[in-house]
N, C-alpha and C positions, 0 to 999 in steps of 0.2 A: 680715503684713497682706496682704489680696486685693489685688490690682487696683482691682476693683470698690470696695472701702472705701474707698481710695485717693482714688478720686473724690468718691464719695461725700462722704468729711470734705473734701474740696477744696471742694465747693459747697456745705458745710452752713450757714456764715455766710451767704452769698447765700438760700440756702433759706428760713434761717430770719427771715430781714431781709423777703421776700415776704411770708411767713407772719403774719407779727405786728404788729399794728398799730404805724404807723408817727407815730401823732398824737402831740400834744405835751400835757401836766399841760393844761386846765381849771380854773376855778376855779367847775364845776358840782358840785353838791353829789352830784348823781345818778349819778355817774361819776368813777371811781376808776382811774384811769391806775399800771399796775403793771409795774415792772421785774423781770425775772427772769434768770438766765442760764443760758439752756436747755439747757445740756449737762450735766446731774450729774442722771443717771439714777441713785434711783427718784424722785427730789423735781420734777423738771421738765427734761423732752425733748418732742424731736419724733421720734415714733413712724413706724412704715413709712407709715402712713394721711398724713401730710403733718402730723397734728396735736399739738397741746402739750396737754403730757398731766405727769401723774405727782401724786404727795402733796400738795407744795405749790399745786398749780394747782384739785386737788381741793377742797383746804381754800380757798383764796381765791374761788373759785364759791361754797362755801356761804357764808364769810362773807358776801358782796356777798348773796346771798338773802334768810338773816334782817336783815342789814342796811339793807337795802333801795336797794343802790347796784348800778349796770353797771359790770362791770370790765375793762378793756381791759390786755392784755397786749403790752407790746416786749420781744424779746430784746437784751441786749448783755451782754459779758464781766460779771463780775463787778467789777474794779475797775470799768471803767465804768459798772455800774448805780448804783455809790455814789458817782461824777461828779455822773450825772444828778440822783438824788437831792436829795445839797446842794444845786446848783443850781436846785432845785425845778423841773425839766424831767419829774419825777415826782412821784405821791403817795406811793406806798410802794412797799417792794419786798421780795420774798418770794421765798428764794435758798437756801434751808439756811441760814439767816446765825446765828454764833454771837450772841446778846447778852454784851458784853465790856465792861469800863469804858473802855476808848477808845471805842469806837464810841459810848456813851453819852455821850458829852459832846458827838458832833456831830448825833446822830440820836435820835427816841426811839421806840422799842420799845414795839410791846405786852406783854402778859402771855406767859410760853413755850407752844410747843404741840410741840413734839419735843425729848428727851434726845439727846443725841451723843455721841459722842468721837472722838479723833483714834487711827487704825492705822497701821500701818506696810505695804506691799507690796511684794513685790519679784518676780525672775518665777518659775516653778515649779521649773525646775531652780539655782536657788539652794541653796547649804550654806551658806555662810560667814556669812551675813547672817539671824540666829534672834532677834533682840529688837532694842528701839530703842539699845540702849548698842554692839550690834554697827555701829551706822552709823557710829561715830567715823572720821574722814577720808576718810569715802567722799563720792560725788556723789549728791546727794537732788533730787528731782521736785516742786513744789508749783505748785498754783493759785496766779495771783497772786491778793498781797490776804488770802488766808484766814488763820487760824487754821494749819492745817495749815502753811504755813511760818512762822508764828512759833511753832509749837512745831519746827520741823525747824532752825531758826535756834540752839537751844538746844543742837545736836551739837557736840561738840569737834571744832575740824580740819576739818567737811566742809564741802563745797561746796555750797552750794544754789541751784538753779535754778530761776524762775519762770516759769510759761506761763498763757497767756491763758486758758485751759480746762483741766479736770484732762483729758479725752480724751486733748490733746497730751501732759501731764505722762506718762500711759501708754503713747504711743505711743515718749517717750522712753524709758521704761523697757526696752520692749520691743526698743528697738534698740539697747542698750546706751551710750545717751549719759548713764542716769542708771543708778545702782546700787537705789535704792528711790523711793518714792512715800510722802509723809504726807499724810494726808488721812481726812475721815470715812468711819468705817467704813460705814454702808450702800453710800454711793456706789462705793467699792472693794471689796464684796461683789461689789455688781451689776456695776460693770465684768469684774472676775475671770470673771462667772462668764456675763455675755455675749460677752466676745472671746476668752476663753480664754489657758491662756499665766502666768497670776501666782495668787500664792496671799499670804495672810496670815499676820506670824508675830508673836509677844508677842503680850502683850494689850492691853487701851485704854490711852490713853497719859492723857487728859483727860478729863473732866466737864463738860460743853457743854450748852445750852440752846439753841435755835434760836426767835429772834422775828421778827415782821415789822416793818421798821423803816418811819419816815415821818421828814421834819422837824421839826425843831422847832419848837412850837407848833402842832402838830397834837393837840392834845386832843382836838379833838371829833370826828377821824375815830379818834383811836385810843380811844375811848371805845364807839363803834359796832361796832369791830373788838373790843375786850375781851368787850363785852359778847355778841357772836356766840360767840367763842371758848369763853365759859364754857355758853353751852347746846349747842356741839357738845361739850364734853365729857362734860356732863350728860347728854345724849340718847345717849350709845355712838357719834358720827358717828363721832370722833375714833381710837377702836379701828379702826372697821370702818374706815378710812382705812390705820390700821399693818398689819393682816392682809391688806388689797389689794395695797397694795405695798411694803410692808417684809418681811414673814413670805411671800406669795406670790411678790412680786418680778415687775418687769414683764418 
């Protein structure tokens, strides 16, 4: 890793904490207070421009459009956006987030709008490490909170380590504090093939759904949201969303 990047990820939380509105949930109908955790490029980062950008934040603009709501966006870690969340310090929050039957019992979910799964990475001059059964007793990288370490939890013997951002999950990879990285695969496409250095190996480990979650008892905004949802699919937004940055990749 540069110098320069160095720094860089040293002030990105500060960065992004400027960045992004820092207001608290409302209980105005016309505005939608949304959590996201802006490090899991192609779904939602801050770009060299200073701005938050990416799939999720695309699709959340349009929804708020045909919905007819303004939507304000705060960055924080992921477990923290699901803090805030419960706490209803937010309306929803739109993160890559798997829909899971845990999560459903505290949050509810709209209808899905991205397929997932969970890969595996490790870095490019790896041999030993060719599928997810090869990780038996070795040291594994997850975001905390996801998906991706309760499937990495599932390894016999290994160690698994949680970080606040998959970034750092990778930067431990890269420096050999972890042996792989679980996590969804676009996101470890894109990283792989922005910083260079890891490659991908097996195949998808899981079948994942990605929703936007709110509180419970939020019917009527996820009613608004369903209902946008079903006409960006119908209208092609939704593709022309996957082809910008999943298939072109930011």
């Amino acid at each position: 890793m540069s110098s320069i990047y160095r720094i860089a990820a040293a002030f990105m939380p500060l960065l992004m904490a400027m960045l992004l509105s820092c207001a608290k949930r409302t209980e105005n109908p016309d505005v939608v207070h949304v959590v996201t955790d802006a490090t899991y490029r192609p779904f939602e980062y801050v770009n060299e421009k200073r701005e938050l950008v990416g799939y999720d934040i695309d699709l959340f603009r349009a929804i708020g459009e045909i919905a007819g709501f303004e939507t304000r966006f705060q960055h924080q870690t992921f477990d923290g956006g699901l803090a805030g969340l419960r706490t209803g310090k937010f309306d929803a929050m739109i993160s890559a987030m798997t829909i899971t039957e845990e999560r459903q019992k505290t949050f509810l979910f709209s209808d899905p709008y991205y397929d997932a799964a969970q890969v595996v990475a490790v870095r490019e001059d790896e041999t030993q490490i060719n599928s997810f059964e090869d990780l038996e007793g070795r040291n594994i990288g997850a975001a905390r909170g996801t998906t991706g370490y309760l499937k990495a939890v599932e390894v016999p013997k290994a160690q698994v380590l949680e970080y606040d951002s998959i970034e750092l999950a990778f930067t431990a990879l890269q420096i050999g504090s972890v042996d792989a990285v679980v996590n969804d695969e676009p996101t470890s496409r894109a990283v792989a093939a922005k910083r260079g250095g890891f490659k991908l190996v097996g195949g998808p480990l899981t079948k994942e759904q990605y929703g936007i979650a709110m509180m419970k008892g939020s019917e009527e905004l996820a009613g608004r949201i369903n209902a946008a949802l079903k006409q960006l699919k119908e209208n092609g937004e939704l593709d022309r969303l996957h082809q910008k940055w999943i298939v072109g990749g930011p």
